[in-house]
C-alpha positions in Angstrom: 132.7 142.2 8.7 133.2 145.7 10.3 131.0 146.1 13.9 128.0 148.5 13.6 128.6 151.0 15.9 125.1 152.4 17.0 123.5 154.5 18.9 120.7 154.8 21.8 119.3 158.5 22.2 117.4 157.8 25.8 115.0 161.1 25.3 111.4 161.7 26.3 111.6 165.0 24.3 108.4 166.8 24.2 104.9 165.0 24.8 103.0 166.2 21.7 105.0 168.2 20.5 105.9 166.9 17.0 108.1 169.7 15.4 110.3 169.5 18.9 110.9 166.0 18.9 112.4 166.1 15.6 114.3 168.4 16.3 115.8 166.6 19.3 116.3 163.4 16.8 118.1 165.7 14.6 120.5 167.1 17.1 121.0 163.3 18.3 122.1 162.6 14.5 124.5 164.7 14.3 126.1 163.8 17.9 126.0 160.3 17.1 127.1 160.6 13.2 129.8 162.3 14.9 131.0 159.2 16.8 131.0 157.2 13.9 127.7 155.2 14.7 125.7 154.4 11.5 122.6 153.3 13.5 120.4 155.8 15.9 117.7 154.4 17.8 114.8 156.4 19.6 112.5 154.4 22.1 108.9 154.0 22.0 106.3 156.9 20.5 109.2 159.1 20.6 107.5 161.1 17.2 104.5 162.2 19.5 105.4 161.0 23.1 104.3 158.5 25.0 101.5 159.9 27.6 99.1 162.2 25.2 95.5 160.4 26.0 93.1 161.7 23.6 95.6 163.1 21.0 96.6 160.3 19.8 94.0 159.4 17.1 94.7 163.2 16.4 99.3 162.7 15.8 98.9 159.5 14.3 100.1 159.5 10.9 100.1 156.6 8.0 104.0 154.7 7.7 105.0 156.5 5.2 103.4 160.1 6.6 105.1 163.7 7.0 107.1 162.0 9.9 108.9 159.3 7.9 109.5 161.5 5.5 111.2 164.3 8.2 113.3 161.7 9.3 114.5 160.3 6.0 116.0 163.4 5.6 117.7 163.7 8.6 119.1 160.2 8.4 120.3 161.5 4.8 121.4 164.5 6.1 123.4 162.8 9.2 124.4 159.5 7.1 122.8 157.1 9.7 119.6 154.7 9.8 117.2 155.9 12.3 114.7 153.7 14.1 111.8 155.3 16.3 108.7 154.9 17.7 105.3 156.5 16.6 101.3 155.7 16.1 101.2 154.3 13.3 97.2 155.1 11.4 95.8 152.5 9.0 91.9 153.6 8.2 90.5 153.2 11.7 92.6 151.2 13.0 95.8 153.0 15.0 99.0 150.7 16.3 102.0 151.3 18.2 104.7 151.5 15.8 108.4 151.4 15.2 109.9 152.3 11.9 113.8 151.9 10.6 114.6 154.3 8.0 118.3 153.9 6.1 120.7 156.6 5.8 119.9 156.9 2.3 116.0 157.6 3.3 114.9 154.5 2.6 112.0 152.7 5.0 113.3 149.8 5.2 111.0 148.0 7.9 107.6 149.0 10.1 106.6 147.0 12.5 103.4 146.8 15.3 103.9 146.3 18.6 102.2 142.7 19.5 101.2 142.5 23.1 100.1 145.9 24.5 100.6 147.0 28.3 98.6 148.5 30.4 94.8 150.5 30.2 96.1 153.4 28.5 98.0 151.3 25.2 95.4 148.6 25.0 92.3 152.1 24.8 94.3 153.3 21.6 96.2 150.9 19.8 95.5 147.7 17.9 97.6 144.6 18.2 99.7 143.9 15.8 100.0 140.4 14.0 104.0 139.8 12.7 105.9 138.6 15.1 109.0 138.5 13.5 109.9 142.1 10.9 113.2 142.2 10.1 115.7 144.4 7.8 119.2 144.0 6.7 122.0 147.2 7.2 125.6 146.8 6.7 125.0 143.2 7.2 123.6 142.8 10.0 119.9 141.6 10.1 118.1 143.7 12.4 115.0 142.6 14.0 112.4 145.0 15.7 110.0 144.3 19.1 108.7 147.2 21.4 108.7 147.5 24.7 106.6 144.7 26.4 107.0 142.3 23.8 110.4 141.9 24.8 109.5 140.8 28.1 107.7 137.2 26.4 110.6 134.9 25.8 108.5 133.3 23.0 108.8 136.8 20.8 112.7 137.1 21.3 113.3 133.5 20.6 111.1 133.4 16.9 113.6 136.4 16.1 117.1 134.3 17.2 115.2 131.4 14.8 114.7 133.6 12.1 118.6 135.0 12.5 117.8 138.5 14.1 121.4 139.9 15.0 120.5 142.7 16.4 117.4 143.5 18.3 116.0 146.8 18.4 113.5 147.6 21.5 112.3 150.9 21.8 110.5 151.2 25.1 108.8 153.1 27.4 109.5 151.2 30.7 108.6 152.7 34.1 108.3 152.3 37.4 108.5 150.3 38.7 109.9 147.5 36.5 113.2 148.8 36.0 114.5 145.2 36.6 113.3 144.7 33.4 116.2 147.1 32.2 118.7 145.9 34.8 118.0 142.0 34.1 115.4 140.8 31.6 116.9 142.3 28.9 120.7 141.0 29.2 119.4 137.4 30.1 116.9 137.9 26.7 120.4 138.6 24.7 122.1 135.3 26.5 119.5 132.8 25.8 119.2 133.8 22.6 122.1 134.3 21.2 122.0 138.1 19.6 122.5 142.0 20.8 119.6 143.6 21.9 119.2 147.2 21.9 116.9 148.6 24.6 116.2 152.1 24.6 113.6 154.3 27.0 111.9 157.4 27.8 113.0 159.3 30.9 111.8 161.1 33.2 108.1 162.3 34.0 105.1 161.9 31.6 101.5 161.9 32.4 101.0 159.5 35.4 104.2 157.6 34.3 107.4 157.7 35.6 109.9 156.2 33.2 113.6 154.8 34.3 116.1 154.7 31.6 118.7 152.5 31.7 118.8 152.4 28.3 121.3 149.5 27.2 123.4 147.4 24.5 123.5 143.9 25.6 125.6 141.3 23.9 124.7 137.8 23.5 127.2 137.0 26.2 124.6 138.3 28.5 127.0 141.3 29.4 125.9 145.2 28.4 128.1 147.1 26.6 126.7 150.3 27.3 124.4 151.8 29.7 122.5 155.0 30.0 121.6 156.3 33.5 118.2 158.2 34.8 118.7 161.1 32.5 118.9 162.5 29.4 121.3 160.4 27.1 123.1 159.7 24.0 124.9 156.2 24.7 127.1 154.4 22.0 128.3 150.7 21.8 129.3 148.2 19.0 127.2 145.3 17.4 130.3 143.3 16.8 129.6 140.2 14.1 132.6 138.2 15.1 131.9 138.2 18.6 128.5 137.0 17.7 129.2 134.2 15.7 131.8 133.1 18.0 129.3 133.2 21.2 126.9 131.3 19.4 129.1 128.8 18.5 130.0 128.6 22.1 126.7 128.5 23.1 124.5 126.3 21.2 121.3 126.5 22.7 119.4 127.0 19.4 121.0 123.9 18.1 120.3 122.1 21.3 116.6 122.8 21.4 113.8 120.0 21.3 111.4 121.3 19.3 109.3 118.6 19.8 109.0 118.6 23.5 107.3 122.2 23.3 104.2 121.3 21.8 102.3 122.3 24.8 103.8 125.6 25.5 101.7 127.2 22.9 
């Protein structure tokens, strides 16, 4: 099986600005379905930004809203899946979103960010209740967390149980917890077995700061690419063979215990 060569577009764009952050995802298309890479990725509320208060009951927009349906036809136009971030409106109730579209416009899988950070997140959104959402592109299952669900071991390990591949984590991760970038996330890959896309804001929003360091980590714990501070369209490969090879080199799912965990939950 062929690797999927994907791509992290670490972008802030512009807070609240809808029309300019689609541009900015269509202009990252092109660059990265001109390096071959049938996957983009955008990090967390990347839609409407990350830091807009009060306007978020205002941007938020259903799954399958004008947003979706602007960036199904740039992943058709481009030939790529695209994943971002957005709020995600269901009657009253608003949830910080991710959404993977296929390059033939196709949603494929929406999921709602579990465990909320911070003041600002847990004022606006609502918890979502599915740990593990899932999709399937050029086989490869792809799995999708945000941000600080990433950082509970318990969330990345229900995905490596439930065969997650490939990990996609938009974020918005700031200052300052860039360890989180530098370590957590390559150690996450390791322990359970799969490549895990990280991808941030940058940059200056609101009262945030946010770091980069946008990365593709393998499941040997190593990253195969690595955004700096700014600005950046990174590319690296989600190679299957490498991963089935690692895992049968490191059985730690088949090693577990199940039975000795009862009291962690």
């Amino acid at each position: 099986m062929p690797s999927l060569r994907t791509a992290l577009l670490q972008s802030s764009g512009r807070p609240g600005a809808v029309a300019e952050n689609l541009k900015a995802l269509d202009e990252a298309a092109a660059g990265a379905a001109d390096a071959g890479a049938r996957l983009l990725v955008a990090p967390e509320l990347f839609l409407t930004g990350y830091a807009i208060g009060d306007a978020v009951p205002e941007l938020a927009e259903p799954a399958e809203g004008p947003g979706s349906a602007a960036i199904a036809e740039i992943a058709v136009r481009h030939g790529l899946a695209v994943l971002y971030g957005y709020p995600e409106r269901d009657g009253e109730r608003i949830f910080n979103a991710s959404q993977l579209i296929g390059a033939d416009g196709v949603r494929l899988a929406n999921y709602r960010k579990t465990h909320l950070f911070g003041c600002f997140e847990q004022e606006w959104f609502t918890p979502g209740e599915q740990t593990v959402v899932q999709a399937d592109l050029d086989g490869i299952r792809i799995g999708l967390l945000i941000c600080y669900d990433v950082e509970f071991p318990e969330n990345v390990r229900a995905h490596a149980l439930a065969g997650t591949d490939l990990l996609l984590v938009p974020t918005a991760q700031m200052h300052p917890f860039q360890f989180v970038a530098e370590s957590v996330v390559p150690v996450r890959a390791f322990e359970s077995q799969m490549y895990v896309a990280y991808v941030n804001r940058t940059g200056p929003e609101g009262e945030f700061e946010f770091v980069g360091l946008s990365c593709l980590a393998g499941p040997d714990g190593v990253v195969r690419t690595r955004a700096g501070r700014g600005e950046e369209l990174v590319i690296g490969e989600v190679d299957p063979e490498f991963l089935a090879a690692s895992r049968a080199a490191n059985p730690y799912l088949a090693d577990r215990r199940p039975g000795l965990y009862g009291p962690l939950a």
